[in-house]
C-alpha positions in Angstrom: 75.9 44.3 25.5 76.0 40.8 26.9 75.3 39.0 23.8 75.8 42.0 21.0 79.1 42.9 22.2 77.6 46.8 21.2 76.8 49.1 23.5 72.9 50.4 22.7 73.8 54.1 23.5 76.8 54.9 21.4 77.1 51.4 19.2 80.4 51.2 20.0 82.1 47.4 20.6 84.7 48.1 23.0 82.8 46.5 25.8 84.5 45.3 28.9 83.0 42.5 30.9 83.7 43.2 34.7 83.5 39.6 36.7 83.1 39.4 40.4 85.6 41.4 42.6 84.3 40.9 46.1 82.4 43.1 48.1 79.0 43.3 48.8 78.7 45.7 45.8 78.9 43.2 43.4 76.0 40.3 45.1 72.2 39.9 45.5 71.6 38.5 48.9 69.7 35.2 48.4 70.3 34.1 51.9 72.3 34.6 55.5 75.4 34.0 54.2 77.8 35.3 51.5 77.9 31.5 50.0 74.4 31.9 49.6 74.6 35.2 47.9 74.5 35.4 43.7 76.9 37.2 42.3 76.3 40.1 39.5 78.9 40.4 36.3 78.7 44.0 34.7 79.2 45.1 31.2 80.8 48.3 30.9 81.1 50.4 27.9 84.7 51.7 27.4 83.9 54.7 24.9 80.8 56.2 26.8 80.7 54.6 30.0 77.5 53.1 29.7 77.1 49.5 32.1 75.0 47.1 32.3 74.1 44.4 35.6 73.2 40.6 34.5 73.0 37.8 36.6 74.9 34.9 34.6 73.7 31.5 36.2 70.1 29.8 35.2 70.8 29.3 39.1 71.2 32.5 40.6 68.4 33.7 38.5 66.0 30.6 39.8 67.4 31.8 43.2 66.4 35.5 43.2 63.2 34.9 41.2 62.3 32.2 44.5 63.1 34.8 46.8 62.2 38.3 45.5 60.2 37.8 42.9 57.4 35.5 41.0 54.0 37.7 42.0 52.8 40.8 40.2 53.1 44.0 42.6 50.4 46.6 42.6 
């Protein structure tokens, strides 16, 4: 929905992006304080309801990828 601007369940294009409000809801904690944190924009389908959670920044990204992720889990 991001970058088609369709929503993949029910095609339609009334998509509405949803930027940061405040709140914890809406941040991945990357560190001790909410300066640190990175925050989460969601894409919300306005026919069926269906969202979706991205992280916008090459930054943010680089920042949770350092801190939660990079190994393979088994």
């Amino acid at each position: 929905m991001k970058n088609s601007h369709m929503c993949p369940k029910c095609n339609s294009q009334d998509i509405v992006r949803l930027d940061y409000f405040g709140g914890w809801g809406n941040q991945v904690p990357t560190g001790l304080t909410m300066l640190s944190n990175v925050q989460i924009t969601r894409h919300l389908c306005g026919s069926c309801g269906y969202i979706e959670e991205w992280i916008d920044s090459a930054r943010g990204i680089k920042k949770l990828v350092n801190k939660y992720g990079g190994k393979k889990r088994t």
